[in-house]
N, C-alpha and C positions, 0 to 999 in steps of 0.2 A: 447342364443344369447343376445349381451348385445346393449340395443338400447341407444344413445344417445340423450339427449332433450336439446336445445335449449335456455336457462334460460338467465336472465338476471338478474345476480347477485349485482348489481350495482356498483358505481366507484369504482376502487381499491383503497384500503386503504393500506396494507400492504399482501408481499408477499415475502415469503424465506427469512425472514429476514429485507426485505427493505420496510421501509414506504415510502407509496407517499402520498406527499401531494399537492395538485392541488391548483393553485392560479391562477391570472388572467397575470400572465407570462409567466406560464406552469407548468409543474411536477415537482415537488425536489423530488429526489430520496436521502432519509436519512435512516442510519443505528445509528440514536442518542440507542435506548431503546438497541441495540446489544450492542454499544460502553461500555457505562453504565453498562449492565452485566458482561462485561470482567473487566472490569474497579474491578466490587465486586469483582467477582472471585476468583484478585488479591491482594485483600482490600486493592485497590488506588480510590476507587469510593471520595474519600475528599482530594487529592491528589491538589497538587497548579501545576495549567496550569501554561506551556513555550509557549513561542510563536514559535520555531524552533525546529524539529524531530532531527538533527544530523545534523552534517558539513557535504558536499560531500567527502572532504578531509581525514576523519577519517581512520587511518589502527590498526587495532586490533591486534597488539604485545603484549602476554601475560608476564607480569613481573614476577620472582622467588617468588614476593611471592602471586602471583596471582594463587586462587584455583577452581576447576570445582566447578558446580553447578547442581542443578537438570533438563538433560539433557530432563527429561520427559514432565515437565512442560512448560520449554522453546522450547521445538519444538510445543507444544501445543498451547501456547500464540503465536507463528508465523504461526500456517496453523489459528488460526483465524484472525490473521492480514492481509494474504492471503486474507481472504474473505470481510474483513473492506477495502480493496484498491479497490473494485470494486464501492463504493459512495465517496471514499477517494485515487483518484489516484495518489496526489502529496504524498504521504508515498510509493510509487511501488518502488521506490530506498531503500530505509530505511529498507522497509521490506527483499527485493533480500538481501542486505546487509547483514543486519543480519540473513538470512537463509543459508549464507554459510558456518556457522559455528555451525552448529545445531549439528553434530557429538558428540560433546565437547564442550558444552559451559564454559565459566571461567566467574569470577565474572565481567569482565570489558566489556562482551558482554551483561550479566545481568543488569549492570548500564547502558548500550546503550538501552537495551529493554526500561527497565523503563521511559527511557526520549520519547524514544519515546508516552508509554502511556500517560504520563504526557502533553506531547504537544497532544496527542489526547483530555483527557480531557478540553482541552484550545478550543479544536472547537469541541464537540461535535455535536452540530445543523450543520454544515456545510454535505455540501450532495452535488450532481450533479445536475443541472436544466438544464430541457430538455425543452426547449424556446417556446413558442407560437410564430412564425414566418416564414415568408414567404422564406427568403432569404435559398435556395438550394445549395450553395457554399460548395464545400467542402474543408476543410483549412488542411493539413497535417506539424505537426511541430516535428523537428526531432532530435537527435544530439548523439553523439557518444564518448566517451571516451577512445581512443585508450591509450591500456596498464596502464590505469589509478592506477593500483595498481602494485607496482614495484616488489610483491614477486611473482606473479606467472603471470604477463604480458598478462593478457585479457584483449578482448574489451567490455567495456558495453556501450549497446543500448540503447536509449530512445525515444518514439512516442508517439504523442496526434494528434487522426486526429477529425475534427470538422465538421458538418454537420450545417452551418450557426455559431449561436454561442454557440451550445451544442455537446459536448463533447460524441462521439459516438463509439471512442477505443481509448485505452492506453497499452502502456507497457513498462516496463525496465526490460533487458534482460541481463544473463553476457554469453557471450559466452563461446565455447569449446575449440576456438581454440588459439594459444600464437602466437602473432605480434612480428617481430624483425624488425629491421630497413634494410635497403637494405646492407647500409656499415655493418651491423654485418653478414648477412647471405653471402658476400664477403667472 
């Protein structure tokens, strides 16, 4: 039988990846030392920050002379961007984005990757603070992109709901289903 004890290990520091660091306004939940790893990985760890991931606007039409690239690496460098959007939710677009194309990557989804890194190196220290605070409000903000991308006419979702002023779930989502207008399904 396996007994458990009761220990106090004391504050956390880092865990799965995520450091916490405790201040006198609450926890920053930072993934900087993950960032930073991917970053070598890549050998972009000296790489000069942007201050913007991608346009929302961007659609990924591959030109003739535009050629695949190593599909292995690039799905690899998006499940751990996957896991970097959990202290880093304003990338949950950027990343969705570029996961839809993981099949096949070509070089002009490679130069999308890369900016994105590059704008991560730009805020590495940035993280989630989870508030020392009374206020119990809860704030849900929402929005929706109907048919946003004109080749294959899905809706992407996007939510941040807030527990006062910390940031308690996020997601951008592309859905399954194709939107047509009422006059078109006339």
């Amino acid at each position: 039988m396996v007994s458990l004890h009761n220990q106090d290990v004391g504050p956390l520091h880092y865990f799965i990846g995520i450091e916490v660091i405790s201040s006198s306004a609450g926890l920053l939940l930072s993934q900087e030392k993950y960032t930073m790893d991917l970053l070598h990985e890549v050998a972009m760890d000296n790489c000069i920050g942007i201050s913007t991931p991608m346009t929302s606007t961007i659609f990924f039409d591959p030109s003739p002379d535009d050629h695949l690239v190593d599909g292995s690496l690039y799905r690899c460098i998006i499940g751990k961007l996957h896991y970097l959007s959990f202290t880093h939710p304003y990338i949950a677009f950027v990343v969705i984005k570029l996961s839809q194309i993981m099949h096949q990557p070509f070089m002009s989804h490679w130069i999308a990757l890369k900016r994105l890194l590059c704008y991560l190196y730009s805020i590495t220290s940035f993280g989630v603070l989870i508030a020392n605070e009374t206020d119990s409000r809860l704030l849900v903000y929402s929005n929706s992109d109907w048919a946003g991308d004109p080749r294959d006419l899905t809706l992407t979702t996007h939510y941040v709901i807030y527990l006062g002023s910390s940031p308690i779930s996020w997601s951008s989502k592309k859905k399954d289903s194709v939107f047509h207008s009422s006059t078109e399904a006339e």
